[in-house]
Every structure is written in C-alpha cells, then in structure tokens.
C-alpha positions as CSV (number, residue, x, y, z in Angstrom):
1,X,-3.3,24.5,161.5
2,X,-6.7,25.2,160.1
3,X,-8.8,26.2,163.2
4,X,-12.3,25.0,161.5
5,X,-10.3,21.0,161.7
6,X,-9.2,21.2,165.2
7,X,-12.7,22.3,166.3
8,X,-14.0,19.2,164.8
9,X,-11.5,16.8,166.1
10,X,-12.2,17.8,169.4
11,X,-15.8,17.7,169.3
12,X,-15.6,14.1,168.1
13,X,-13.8,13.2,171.7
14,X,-16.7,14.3,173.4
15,X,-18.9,11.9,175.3
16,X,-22.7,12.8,175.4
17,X,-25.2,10.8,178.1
18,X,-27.4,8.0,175.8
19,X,-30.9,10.0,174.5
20,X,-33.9,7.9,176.2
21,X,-37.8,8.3,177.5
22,X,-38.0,8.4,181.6
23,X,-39.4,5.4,183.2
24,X,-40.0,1.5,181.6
25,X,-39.4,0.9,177.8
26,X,-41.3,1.7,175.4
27,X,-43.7,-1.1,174.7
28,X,-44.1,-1.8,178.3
29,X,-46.4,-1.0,180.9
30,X,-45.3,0.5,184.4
31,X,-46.5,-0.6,187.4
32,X,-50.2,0.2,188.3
33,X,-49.7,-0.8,192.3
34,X,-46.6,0.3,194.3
35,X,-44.7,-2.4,196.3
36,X,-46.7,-3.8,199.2
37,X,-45.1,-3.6,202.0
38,X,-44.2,-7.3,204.0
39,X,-45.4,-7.6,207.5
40,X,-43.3,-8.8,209.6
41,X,-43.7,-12.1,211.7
42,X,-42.9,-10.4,214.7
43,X,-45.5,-8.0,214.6
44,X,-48.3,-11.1,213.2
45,X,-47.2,-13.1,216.6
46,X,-48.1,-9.2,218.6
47,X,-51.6,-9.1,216.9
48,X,-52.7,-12.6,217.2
49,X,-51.6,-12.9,220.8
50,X,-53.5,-9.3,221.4
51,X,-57.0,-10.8,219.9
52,X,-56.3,-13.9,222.1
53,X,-55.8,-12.0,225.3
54,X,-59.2,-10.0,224.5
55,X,-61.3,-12.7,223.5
56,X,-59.8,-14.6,226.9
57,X,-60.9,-11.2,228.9
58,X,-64.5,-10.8,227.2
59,X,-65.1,-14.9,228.3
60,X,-63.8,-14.4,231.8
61,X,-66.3,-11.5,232.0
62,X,-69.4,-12.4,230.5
63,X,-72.4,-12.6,232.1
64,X,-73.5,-16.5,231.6
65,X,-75.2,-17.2,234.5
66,X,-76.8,-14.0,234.5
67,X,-78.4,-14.1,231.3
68,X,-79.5,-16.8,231.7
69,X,-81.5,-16.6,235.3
70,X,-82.6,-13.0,233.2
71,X,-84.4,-15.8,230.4
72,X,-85.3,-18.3,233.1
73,X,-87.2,-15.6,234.9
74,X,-89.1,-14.2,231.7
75,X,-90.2,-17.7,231.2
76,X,-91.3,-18.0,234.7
77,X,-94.6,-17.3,235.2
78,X,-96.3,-17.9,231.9
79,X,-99.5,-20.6,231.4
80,X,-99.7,-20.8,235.6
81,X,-95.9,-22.6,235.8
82,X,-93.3,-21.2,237.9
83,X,-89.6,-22.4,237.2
84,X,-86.4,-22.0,239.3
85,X,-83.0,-23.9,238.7
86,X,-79.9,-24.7,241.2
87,X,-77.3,-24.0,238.1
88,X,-77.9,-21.4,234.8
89,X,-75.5,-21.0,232.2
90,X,-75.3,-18.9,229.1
91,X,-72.8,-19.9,226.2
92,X,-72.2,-18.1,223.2
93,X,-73.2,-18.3,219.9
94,X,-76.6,-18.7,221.3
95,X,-76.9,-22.3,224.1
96,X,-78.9,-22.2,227.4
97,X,-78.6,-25.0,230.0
98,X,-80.1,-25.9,233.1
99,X,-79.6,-27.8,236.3
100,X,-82.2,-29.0,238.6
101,X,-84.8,-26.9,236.7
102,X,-87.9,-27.0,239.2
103,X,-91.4,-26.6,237.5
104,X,-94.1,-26.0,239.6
105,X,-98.1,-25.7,238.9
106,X,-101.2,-25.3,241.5
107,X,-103.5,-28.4,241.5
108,X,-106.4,-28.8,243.8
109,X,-104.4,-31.2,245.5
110,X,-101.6,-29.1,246.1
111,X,-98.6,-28.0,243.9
112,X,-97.5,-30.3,241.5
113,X,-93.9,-30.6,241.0
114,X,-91.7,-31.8,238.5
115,X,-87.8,-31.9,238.4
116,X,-85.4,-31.6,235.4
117,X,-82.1,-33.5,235.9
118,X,-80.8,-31.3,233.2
119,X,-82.3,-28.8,230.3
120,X,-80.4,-27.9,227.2
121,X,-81.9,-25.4,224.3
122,X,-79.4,-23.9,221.5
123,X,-80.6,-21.7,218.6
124,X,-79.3,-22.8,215.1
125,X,-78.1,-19.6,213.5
126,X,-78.4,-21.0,209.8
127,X,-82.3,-20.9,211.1
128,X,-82.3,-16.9,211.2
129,X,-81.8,-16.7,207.6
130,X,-85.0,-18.4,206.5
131,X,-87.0,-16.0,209.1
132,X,-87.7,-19.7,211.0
133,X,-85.9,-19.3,214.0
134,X,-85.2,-23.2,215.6
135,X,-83.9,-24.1,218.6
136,X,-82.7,-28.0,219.3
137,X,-83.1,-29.1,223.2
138,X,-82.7,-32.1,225.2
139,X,-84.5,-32.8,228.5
140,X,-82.9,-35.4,231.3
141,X,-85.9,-36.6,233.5
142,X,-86.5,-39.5,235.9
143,X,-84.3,-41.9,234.4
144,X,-85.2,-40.4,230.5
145,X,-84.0,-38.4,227.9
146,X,-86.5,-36.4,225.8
147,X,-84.6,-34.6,222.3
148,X,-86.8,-32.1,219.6
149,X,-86.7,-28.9,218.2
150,X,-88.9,-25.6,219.3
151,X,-89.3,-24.2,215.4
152,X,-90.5,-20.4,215.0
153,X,-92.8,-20.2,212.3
154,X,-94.7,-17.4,209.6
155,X,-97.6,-15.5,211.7
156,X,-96.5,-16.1,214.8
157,X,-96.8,-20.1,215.1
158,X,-94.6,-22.7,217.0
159,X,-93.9,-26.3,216.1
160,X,-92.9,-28.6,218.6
161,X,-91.3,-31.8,217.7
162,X,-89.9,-34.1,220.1
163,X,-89.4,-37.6,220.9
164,X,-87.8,-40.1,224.0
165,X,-84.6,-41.3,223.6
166,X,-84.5,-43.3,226.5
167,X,-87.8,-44.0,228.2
168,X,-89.0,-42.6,231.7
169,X,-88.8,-44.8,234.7
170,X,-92.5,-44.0,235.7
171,X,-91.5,-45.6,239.5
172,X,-89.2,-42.4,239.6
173,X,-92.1,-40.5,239.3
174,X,-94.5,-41.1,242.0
175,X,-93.7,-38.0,244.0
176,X,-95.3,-36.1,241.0
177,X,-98.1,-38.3,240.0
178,X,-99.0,-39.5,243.9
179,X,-99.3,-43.1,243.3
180,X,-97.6,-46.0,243.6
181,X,-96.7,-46.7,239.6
182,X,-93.9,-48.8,237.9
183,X,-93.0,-49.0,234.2
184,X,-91.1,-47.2,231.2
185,X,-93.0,-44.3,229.2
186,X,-91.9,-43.2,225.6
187,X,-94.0,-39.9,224.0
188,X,-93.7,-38.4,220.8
189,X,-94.9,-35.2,220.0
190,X,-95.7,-32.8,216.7
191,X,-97.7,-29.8,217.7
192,X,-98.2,-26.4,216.4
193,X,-99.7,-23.7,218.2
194,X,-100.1,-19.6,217.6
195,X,-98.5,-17.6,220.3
196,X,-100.5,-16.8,223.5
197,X,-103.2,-19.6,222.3
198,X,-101.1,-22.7,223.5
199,X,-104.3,-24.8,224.0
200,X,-105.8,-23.9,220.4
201,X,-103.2,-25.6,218.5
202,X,-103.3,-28.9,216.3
203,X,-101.0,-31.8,216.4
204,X,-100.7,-35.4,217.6
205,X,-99.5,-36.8,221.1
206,X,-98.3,-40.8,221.0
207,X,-97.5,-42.7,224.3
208,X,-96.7,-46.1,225.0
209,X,-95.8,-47.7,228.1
210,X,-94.3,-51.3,228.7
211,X,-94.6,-53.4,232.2
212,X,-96.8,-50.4,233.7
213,X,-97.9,-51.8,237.0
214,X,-100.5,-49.5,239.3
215,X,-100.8,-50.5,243.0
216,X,-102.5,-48.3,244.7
217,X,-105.8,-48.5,243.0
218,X,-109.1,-48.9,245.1
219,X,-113.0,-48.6,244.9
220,X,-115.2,-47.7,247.4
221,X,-112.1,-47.4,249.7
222,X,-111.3,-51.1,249.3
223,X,-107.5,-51.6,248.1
224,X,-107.2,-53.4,244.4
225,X,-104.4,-55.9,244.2
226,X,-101.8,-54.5,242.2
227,X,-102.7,-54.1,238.7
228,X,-100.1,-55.1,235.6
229,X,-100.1,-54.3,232.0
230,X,-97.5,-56.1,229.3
231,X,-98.2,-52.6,227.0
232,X,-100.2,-49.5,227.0
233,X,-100.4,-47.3,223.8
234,X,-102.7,-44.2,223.4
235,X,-103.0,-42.0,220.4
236,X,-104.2,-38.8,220.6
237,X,-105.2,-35.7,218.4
238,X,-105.8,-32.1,219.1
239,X,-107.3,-29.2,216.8
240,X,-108.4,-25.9,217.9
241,X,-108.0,-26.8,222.0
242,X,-110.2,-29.8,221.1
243,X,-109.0,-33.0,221.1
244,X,-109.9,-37.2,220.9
245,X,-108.2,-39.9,222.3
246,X,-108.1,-42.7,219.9
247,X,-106.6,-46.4,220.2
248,X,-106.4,-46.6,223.8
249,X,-105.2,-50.2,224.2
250,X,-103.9,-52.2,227.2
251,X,-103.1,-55.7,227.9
252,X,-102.3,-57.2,230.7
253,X,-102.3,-60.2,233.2
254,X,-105.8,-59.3,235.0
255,X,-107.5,-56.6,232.6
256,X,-108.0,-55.4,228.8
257,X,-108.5,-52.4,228.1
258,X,-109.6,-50.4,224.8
259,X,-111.3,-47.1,224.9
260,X,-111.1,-43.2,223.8
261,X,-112.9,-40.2,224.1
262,X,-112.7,-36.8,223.9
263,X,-111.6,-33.5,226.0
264,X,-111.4,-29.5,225.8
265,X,-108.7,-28.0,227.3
266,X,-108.9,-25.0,229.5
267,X,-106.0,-22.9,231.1
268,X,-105.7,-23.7,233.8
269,X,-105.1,-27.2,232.4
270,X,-106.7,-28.5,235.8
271,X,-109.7,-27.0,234.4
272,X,-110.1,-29.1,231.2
273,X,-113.0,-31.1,230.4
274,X,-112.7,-35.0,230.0
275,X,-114.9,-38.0,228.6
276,X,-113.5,-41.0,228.2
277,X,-115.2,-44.3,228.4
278,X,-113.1,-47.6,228.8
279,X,-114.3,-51.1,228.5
280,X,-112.5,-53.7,230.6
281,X,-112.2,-57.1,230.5
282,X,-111.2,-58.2,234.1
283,X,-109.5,-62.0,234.5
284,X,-108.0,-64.0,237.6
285,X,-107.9,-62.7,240.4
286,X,-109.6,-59.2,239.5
287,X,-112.7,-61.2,238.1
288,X,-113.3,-62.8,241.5
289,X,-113.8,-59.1,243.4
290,X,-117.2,-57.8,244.1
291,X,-117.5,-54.7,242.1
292,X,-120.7,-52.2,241.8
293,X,-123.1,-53.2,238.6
294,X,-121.4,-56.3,238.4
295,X,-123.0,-59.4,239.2
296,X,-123.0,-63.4,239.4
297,X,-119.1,-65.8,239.0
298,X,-116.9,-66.1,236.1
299,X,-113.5,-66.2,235.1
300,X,-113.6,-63.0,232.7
301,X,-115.8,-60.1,233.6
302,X,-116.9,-57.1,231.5
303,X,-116.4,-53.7,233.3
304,X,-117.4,-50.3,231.3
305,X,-115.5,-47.4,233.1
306,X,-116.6,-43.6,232.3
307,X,-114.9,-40.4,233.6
308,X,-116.7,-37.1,232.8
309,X,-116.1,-33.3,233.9
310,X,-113.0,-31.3,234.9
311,X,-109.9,-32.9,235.2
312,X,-109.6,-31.3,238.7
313,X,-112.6,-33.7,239.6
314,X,-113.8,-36.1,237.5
315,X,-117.3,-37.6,237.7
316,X,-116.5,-41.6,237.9
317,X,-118.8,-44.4,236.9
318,X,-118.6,-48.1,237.0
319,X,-121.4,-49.6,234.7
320,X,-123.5,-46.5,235.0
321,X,-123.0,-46.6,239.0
322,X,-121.0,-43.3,240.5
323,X,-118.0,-44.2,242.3
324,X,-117.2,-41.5,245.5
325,X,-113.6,-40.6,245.6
C-alpha cells in the first residue's frame, strides 16, 4: 500500500476545534457594564428598619424643650419686655411653640402684663432660597386668634403682616388694661422696620371694635354712667417713629366721636409723646351731667376733649379746662 495514501486517509478522520475570535460576534458590541448585582429583600428590610430605629433614637433625644427656652431667653429682654412660658417646644424642620407665654413691661403704674394662651412661629424653608427668610405664626389671646407672617428682608428690614381671625374679647382683658371694658377688637397690621430701630419704621395699624362699653370712666372723681359704643374704627399711620391717627370714629347710644392726631414714639413706649383732640357729641343721659366748660340744658351737647404729653401722663383738657387725674 502506498504510504503517501494512507497518510492522507487518516488525516481526513481527524476532527479539528471550529477556528473563531474570543468574545461576542463579530458585528456586535460586548458589554460596557458588568452584571449588577440584586439586593436582596432581606437585607432592604435590615437597612430600612436600621434608619427607622435611628431616626426613632435621634427624636427621643433631642433637645425641644431646650432649644427652645435657649430662643425664648434670647428674646427676653429686648425693647424693655421680659417673657417666660409654662410649656416650650422645639420641632424639627424649623416650628417653635409656646404655652402660657407671659410678657411683662414696667409702666408707671406697675408692670403691665399680658398672657398668651398659646404662641406658634415656623420658618418656611422654601423662604431661605430667596435670601427672605419668613416665618408664619399664630397668637391665641383672651378669647382671639391673631395669624401673619414675620418676613426677613434686603438690609436688614422686617415686615410684619398680621391680621385677627377671631376677635379679642376686650372684657377678658381688664387685668391688663385696668378698667372695666367690654367688647370685641379686630387689628390688622403691615409694618416694616430696620433692625434695632423698631420705632422708626413705616406701616399702617387698623382697629375696630364692635359693642365696646367703658364703665369705669369718671371726671373730677365723679363716676360716668357706663359708656356704649355700636363701633369704634381708628386708622393709623407711622413713618420714621412718627405717626397720625386718622378717622377716629365712634358711635354710640350717649356720645359721637371723631378725632385724630398725632404721636412720636419713644422707647420706652411709656415715654411716647401724644396729641389727640376728640370732638364729642354727648346725648341722653350723658348730656344732662354737669361737666367743666360746659354750660346751660340740651338734649345734645358738644364736648372737645384734648390729651397732650407722655403717654405715662398725659395732660387732659375738657374744652380748654385741665382735668386732674
């Protein structure tokens, strides 16, 4: 048999392994980004409860009523007024509330009190952004709830806007004011000031009170009969720590009053100067009372009022004549 033919035959039994490139076909792209690993739900369920029991931990241990007694007491203090409260509490983002918040200012007839029910301030965080820091509150008081804003303005100015809800039961007040007053008061308020000159600032103060009723009014030491009023409204405007009273109207059973005037406030505030002139129409019963400067019998009676000087003790005229008090 011809060796060269049985060479061949048996290299044509042979099997040899298919002749290719490494990795994907050609005309395809491998794979940029390795397999990601899956997480497993297990270990999901271990991390979510973990951030639970830390967040529950860092609430248990916060400081609420802390900080805030720390920002009551930094408050305290400033523009003559010192402040306490029976409850403080701190919430985050960024919420302060008080109960029983005590304010307390010197007068020359002793310290003046007034009480806060309940005092809420939070700061809006979308607010930070525009550099005009805000912060929304809501004052409970004698029977009324006062909302606004505290607003954080360019070169260091504040705006204060804030209006009643629900009006102040003015009989809740006498322990503040000292007399014997009944009736509802709403204010509304837009002022702006520049910080440390809280009396130099501009805006506009509107009150209004309905059924006000004042019974503990005298002159010369003789007691007044009570003294009614359907509606009270006053307007009044302040620039630069001056300011005028403007459409100061009252009707009433027994008296009509219009008036205005103008004032300079002072820090103390007890301090401020006032002129204000009033002219009132007295009817019924009032008209029927001796009063100084005012002479002979009718039914209506024309009475013009002045108060001048300090607020902490006011020069008072009836028709020109002083009036002790």
């Amino acid at each position: 048999m011809n060796p060269a033919a049985t060479l061949f035959r048996r290299m044509g039994t042979l099997r040899f392994p298919p002749f290719r490139r490494e990795g994907p076909p050609l005309g395809e792209t491998p794979d940029a980004s390795p397999p990601r690993p899956r997480i497993g739900r297990r270990a999901l369920l271990l991390g979510l409860t973990g951030t639970v029991a830390f967040a529950g931990g860092l609430a248990q241990g916060f400081p609420h009523q802390e900080l805030a007694q720390y920002f009551l007491g930094q408050a305290s203090g400033q523009g003559g007024i010192a402040l306490a409260a029976g409850s403080a509490r701190f919430d985050l983002p960024a919420r302060l509330s008080y109960r029983d918040l005590v304010l307390t200012a010197p007068t020359p007839a002793g310290p003046a009190i007034l009480t806060l029910d309940h005092a809420e301030g939070s700061l809006v965080l979308a607010s930070l952004a525009s550099r005009k820091p805000r912060v929304n509150f809501r004052l409970r008081a004698y029977g009324g709830l006062f909302e606004g804003h505290l607003r954080r303005l360019p070169h260091e100015k504040n705006h204060l806007k804030g209006a009643t809800v629900t009006p102040v039961n003015l009989r809740l007040t006498e322990p503040v004011l000292h007399q014997k007053i009944g009736g509802t008061l709403t204010l509304n308020t837009d002022y702006t000031w520049k910080a440390g000159q809280e009396t130099k600032g501009h805006g506009v103060f509107v009150a209004m009170v309905k059924h006000l009723v004042l019974s503990s009014l005298s002159v010369e030491g003789f007691p007044l009969p009570p003294v009614s009023f359907d509606a009270v409204h006053s307007r009044v405007f302040v620039s630069g720590g001056r300011g005028r009273v403007e459409k100061l109207m009252a009707v009433g059973p027994l008296a009509d009053i219009t008036g205005g005037g103008t004032f300079t406030l002072a820090t103390p505030y007890q301090n401020s100067l006032l002129h204000l002139r009033l002219d009132i129409r007295l009817k019924g019963t009032l008209a029927s009372i001796p009063l100084p400067g005012v002479s002979g019998k009718s039914s209506t009676r024309l009475v013009t009022l002045t108060l001048d000087g300090p607020a902490q003790n006011l020069n008072i005229a009836m028709n020109g004549i002083p009036i002790p008090h």
